[in-house]
C-alpha positions as YAML, in Angstrom:
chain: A
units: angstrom
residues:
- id: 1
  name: UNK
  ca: [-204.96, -119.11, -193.08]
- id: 2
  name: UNK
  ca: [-202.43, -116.83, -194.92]
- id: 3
  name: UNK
  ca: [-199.12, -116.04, -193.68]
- id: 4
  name: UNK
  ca: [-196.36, -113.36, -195.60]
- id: 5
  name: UNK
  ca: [-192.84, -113.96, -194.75]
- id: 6
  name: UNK
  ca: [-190.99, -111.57, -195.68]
- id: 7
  name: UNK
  ca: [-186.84, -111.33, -194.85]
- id: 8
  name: UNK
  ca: [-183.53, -109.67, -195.45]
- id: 9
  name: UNK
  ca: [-180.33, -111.48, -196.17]
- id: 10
  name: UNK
  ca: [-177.18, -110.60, -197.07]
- id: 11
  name: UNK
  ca: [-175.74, -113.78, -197.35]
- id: 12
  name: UNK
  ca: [-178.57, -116.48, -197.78]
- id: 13
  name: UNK
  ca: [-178.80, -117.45, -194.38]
- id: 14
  name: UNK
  ca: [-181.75, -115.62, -193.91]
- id: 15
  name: UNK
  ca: [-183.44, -116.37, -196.90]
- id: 16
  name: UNK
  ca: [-183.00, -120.01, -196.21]
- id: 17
  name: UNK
  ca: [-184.99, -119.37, -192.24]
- id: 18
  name: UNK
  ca: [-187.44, -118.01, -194.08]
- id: 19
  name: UNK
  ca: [-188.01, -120.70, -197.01]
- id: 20
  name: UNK
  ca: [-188.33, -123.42, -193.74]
- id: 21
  name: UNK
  ca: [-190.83, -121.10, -192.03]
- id: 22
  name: UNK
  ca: [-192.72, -120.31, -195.88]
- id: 23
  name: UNK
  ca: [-192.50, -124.27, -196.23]
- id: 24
  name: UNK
  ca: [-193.51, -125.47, -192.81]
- id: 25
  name: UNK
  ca: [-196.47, -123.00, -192.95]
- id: 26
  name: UNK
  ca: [-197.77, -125.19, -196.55]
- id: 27
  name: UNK
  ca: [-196.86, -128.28, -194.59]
- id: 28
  name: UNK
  ca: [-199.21, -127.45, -192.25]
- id: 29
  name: UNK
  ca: [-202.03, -126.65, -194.77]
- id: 30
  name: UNK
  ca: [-202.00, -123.52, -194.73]
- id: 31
  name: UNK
  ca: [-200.96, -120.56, -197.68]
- id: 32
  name: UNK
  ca: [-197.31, -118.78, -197.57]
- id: 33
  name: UNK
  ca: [-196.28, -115.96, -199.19]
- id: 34
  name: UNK
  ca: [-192.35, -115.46, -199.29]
- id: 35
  name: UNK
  ca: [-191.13, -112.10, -200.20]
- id: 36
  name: UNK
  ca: [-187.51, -110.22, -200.37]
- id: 37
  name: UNK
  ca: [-187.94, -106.82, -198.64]
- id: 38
  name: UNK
  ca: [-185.64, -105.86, -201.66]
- id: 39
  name: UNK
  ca: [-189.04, -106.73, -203.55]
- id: 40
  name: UNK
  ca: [-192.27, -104.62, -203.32]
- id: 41
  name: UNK
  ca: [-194.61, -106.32, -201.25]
- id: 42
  name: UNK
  ca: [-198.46, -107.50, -202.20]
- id: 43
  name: UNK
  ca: [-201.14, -105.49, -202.23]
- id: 44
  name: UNK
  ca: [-203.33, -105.50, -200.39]
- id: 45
  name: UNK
  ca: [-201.70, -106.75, -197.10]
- id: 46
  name: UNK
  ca: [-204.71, -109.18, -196.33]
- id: 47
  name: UNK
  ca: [-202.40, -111.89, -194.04]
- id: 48
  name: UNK
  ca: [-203.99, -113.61, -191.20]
- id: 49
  name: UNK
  ca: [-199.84, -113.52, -190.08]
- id: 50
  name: UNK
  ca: [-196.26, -112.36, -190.56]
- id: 51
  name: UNK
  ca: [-192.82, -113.51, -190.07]
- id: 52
  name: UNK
  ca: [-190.30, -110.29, -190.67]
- id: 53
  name: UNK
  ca: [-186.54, -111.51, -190.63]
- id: 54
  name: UNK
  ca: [-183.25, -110.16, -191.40]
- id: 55
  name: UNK
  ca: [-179.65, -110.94, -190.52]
- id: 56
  name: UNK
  ca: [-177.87, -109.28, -187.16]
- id: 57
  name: UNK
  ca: [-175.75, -106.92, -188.11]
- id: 58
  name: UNK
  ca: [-173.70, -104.58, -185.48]
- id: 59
  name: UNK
  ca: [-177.06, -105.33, -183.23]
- id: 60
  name: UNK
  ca: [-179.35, -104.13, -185.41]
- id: 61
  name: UNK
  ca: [-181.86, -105.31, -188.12]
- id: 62
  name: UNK
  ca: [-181.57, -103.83, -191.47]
- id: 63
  name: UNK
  ca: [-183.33, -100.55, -193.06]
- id: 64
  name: UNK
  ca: [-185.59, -102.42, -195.17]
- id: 65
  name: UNK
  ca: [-186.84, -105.13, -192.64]
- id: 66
  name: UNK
  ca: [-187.82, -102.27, -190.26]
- id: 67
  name: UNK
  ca: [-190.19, -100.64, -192.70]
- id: 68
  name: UNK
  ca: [-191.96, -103.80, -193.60]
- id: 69
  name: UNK
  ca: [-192.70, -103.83, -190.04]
- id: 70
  name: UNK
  ca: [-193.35, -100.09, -190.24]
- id: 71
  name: UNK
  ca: [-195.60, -100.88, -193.14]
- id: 72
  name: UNK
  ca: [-197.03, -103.60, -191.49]
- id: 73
  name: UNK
  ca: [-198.59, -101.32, -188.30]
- id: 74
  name: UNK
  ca: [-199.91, -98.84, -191.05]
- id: 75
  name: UNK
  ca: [-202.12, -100.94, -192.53]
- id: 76
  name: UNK
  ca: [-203.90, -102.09, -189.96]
- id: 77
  name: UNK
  ca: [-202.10, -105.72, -189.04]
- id: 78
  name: UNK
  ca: [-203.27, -104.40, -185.54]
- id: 79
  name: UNK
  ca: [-204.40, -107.96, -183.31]
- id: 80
  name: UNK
  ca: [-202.94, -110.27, -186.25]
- id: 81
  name: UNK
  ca: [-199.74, -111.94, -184.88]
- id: 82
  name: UNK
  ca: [-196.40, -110.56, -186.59]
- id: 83
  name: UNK
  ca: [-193.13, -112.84, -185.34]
- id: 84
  name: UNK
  ca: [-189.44, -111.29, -185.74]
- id: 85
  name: UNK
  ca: [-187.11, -113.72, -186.72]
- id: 86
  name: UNK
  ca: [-183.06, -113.19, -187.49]
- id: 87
  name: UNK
  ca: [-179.81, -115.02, -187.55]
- id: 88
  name: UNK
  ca: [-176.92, -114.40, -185.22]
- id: 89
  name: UNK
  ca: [-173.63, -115.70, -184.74]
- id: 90
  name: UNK
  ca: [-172.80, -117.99, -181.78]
- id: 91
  name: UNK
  ca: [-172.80, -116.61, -178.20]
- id: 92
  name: UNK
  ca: [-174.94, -113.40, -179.13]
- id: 93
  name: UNK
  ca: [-178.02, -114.45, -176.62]
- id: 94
  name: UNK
  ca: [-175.59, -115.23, -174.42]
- id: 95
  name: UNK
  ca: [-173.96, -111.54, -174.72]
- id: 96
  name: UNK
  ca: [-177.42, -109.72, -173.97]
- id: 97
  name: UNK
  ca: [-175.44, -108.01, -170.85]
- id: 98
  name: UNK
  ca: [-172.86, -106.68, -173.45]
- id: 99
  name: UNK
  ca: [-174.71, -106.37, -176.81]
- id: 100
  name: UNK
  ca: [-178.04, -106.07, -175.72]
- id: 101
  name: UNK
  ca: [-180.00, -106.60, -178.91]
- id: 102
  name: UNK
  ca: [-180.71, -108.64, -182.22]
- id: 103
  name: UNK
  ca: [-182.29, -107.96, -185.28]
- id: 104
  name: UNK
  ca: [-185.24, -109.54, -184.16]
- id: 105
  name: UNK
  ca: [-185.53, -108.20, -180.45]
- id: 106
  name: UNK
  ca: [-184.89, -104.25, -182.32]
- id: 107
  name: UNK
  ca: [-187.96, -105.14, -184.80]
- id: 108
  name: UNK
  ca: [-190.32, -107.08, -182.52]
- id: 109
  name: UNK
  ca: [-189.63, -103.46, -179.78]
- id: 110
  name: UNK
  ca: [-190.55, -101.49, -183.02]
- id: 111
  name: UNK
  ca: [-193.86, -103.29, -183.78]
- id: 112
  name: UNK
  ca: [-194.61, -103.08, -180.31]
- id: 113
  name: UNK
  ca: [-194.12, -99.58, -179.96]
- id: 114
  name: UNK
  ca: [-196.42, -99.17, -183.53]
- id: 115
  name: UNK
  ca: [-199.07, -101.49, -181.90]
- id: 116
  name: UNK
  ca: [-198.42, -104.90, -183.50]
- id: 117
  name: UNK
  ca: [-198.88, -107.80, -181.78]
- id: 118
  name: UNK
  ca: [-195.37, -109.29, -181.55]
- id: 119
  name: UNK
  ca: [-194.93, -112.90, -180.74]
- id: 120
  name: UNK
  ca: [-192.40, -113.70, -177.97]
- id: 121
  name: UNK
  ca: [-190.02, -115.12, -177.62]
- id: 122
  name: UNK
  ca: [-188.51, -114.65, -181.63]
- id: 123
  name: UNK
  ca: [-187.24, -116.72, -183.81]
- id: 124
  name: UNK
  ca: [-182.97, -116.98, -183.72]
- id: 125
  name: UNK
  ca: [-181.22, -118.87, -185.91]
- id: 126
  name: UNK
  ca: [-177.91, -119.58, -185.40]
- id: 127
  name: UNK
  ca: [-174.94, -119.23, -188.33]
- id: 128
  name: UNK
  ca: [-171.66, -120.85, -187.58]
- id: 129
  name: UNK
  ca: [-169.94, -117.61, -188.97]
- id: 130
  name: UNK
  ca: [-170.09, -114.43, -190.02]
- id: 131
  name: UNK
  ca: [-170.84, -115.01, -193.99]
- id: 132
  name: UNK
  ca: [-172.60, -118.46, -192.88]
- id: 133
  name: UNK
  ca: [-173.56, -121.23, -193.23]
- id: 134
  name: UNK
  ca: [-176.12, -121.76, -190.70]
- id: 135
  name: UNK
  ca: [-175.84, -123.95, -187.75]
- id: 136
  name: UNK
  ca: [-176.45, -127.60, -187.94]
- id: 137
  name: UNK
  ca: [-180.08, -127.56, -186.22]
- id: 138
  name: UNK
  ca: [-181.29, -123.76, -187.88]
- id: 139
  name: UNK
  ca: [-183.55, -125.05, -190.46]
- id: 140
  name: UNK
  ca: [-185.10, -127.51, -187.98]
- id: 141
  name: UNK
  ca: [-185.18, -125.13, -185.26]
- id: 142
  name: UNK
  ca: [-187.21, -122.44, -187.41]
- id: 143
  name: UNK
  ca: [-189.54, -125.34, -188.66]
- id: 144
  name: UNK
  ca: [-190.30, -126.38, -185.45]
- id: 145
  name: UNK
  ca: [-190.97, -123.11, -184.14]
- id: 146
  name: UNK
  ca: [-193.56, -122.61, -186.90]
- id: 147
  name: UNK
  ca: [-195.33, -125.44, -186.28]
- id: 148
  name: UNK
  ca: [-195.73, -124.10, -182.62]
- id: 149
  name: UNK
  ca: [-196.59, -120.86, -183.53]
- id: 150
  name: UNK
  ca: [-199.56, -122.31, -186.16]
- id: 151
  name: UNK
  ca: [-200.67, -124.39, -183.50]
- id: 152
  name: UNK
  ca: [-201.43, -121.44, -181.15]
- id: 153
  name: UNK
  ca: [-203.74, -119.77, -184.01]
- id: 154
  name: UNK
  ca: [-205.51, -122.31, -184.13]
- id: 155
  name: UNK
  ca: [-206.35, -122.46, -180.56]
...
């Protein structure tokens, strides 16, 4: 199988989710694409999967992540399996009754509402401050969550 994963950082921390999930996917024999959203994206989209990240910022995902995700539902990702993953400080999931959203809860509501089929729950990965670094267990959280998420295509 072929996976994209394509994310949004501002500060490397989300670049570094996404290299785990892009490596964990090859680990697993499969083929991973890694792509910037700053970057154009390949042509054709022909992914059996996706991973879209990007950081939290003032509860939202950023411009660029949201029209991969856009991009995604127009070309016909329809049934394939698209997962929204982010980083957030600390305490944010905890917050839900104050903040309300994430990066990856605003995209995985957007490729819902464009007809994607969203994975839940999504992929958080925690940074011990604003500007990073990530938390101790990030990397190893967003590997592990890969390998569960491959092992459900499979199935």
């Amino acid at each position: 199988m072929k996976g994209l994963v394509a994310y949004d950082s501002v500060y490397g921390n989300t670049k570094q989710v996404a290299e785990a999930i892009a490596e964990e996917i090859k680990a697993n024999g499969h083929e991973a694409v890694l792509v910037s959203v700053k970057e154009k994206l390949p042509e054709p989209l022909d992914f059996d999967f996706a991973f879209v990240g990007s950081p939290t910022r003032i509860a939202n995902a950023s411009r660029a992540s949201k029209r991969v995700v856009k991009r995604l539902a127009k070309s016909g990702f329809g049934t394939k399996p698209v997962v929204a993953f982010d980083t957030i400080l600390p305490g944010v999931l905890e917050k839900t009754d104050r903040w309300g959203r994430t990066a990856a809860k605003v995209m995985s509501d957007l490729g819902k509402a464009k007809g994607l089929n969203m994975r839940d729950p999504s992929l958080h990965a925690t940074v011990k401050d604003m500007k990073g670094p990530l938390a101790d267990d990030a990397v190893a959280s967003a590997r592990a969550y890969t390998k569960e998420f491959l092992a459900t295509l499979s199935k």
